[in-house]
C-alpha positions in Angstrom: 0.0 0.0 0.0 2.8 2.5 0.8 4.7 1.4 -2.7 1.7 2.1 -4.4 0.7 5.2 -3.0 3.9 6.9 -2.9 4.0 5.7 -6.7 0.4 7.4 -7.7 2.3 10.6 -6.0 5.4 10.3 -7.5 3.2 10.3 -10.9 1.0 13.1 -9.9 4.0 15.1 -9.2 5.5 14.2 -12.6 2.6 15.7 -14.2 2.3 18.6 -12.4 6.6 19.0 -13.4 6.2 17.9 -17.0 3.6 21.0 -17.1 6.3 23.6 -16.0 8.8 22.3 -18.5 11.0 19.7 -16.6 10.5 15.9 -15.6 9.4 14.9 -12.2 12.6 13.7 -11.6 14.7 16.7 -12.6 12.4 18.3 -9.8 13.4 16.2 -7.6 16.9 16.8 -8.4 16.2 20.6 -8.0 14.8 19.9 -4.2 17.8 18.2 -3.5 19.9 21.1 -4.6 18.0 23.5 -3.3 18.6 22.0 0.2 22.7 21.0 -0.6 24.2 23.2 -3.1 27.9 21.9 -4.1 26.8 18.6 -4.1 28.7 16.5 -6.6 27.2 14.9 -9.2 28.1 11.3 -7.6 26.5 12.4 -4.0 23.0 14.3 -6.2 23.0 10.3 -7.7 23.7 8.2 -4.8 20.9 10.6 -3.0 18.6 10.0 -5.7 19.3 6.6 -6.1 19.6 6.4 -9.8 23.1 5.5 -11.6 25.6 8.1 -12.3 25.0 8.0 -16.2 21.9 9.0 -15.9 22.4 11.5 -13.7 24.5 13.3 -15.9 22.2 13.2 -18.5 19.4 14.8 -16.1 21.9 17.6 -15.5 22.9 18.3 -18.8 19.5 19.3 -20.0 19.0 21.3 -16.4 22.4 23.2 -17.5 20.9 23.6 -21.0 17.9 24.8 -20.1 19.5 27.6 -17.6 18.9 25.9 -14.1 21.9 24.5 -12.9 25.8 25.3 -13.3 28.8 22.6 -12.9 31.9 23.8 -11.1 35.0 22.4 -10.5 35.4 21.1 -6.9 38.5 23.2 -5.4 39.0 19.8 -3.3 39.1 17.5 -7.3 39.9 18.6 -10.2 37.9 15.5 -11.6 34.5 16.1 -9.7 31.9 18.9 -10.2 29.9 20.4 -7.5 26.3 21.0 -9.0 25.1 25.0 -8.2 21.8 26.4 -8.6 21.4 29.6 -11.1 19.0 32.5 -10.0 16.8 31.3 -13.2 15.8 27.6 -11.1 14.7 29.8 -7.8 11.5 30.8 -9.2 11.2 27.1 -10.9 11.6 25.7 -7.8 9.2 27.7 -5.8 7.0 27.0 -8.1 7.5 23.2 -7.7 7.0 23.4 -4.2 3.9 24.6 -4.6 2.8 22.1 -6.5 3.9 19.5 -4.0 2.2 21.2 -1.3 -1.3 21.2 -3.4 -0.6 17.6 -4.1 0.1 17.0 -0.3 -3.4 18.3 0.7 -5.3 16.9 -1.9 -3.5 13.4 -1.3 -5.0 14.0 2.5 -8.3 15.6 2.0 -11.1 14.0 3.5 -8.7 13.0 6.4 -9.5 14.8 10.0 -6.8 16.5 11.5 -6.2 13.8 14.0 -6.2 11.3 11.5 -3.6 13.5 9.6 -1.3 13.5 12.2 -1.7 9.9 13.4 -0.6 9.0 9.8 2.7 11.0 9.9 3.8 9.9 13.5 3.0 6.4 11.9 5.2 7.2 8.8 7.8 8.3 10.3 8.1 5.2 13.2 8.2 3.1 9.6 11.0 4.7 8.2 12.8 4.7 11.6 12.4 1.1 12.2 13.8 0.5 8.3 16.9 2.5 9.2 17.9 -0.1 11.8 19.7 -3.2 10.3 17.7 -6.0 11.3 20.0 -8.3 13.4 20.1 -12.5 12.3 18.2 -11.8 8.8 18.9 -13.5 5.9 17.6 -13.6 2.3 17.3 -17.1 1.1 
């Protein structure tokens, strides 16, 4: 039930991008920046949890298109650090909005206590996947 409804959001979300001009998961990729500018391009894919290559490919177009800037990392000369441009601010805002709108209509119909009952229930779940389960194996 949480696969699929995080799934029917993810999709709702990449409509709601694809509308403003970017994929769903360039947004994403904007949200992360927003929130950890310098990030290089390994860290942005590892975070995201898609391969490297196509990555890079995401961030290409998000350069072409005016959003983001590669610099060198002072640290490596081999690795980028991934910027924000003042042309993905607005963008972004604008993103955010739309995930908000989709957050309330994802819970309307829900009473407040039921709202918040959810959340506190959501985030126990993620707590108790962050902790390696002890004597587990995958046959």
């Amino acid at each position: 039930m949480i696969g699929d409804t995080g799934r029917l959001m993810r999709r709702r979300f990449d409509e709601g991008a694809r509308a403003l001009g970017i994929t769903g998961a360039q947004g994403r990729a904007l949200f992360v920046l927003a929130r950890r500018e310098g990030l290089s391009q390994a860290a942005l894919a590892d975070l995201l949890e898609v391969e490297p290559i196509t990555l890079c490919r995401m961030i290409d177009r998000l350069v072409q298109a005016g959003h983001v800037e590669r610099r060198r990392d002072p640290a490596d000369r081999r690795a980028w650090q991934l910027h924000l441009t003042d042309r993905s601010r607005p963008l972004i805002d604008r993103l955010r909005t739309l995930a908000e709108v989709q957050g309330y209509a994802a819970l309307d119909g829900l009473p407040a206590s039921e709202r918040t009952a959810l959340v506190a229930a959501l985030w126990q779940i993620r707590t108790n996947l962050q902790v390696p389960v002890d004597g587990f194996a995958v046959v």
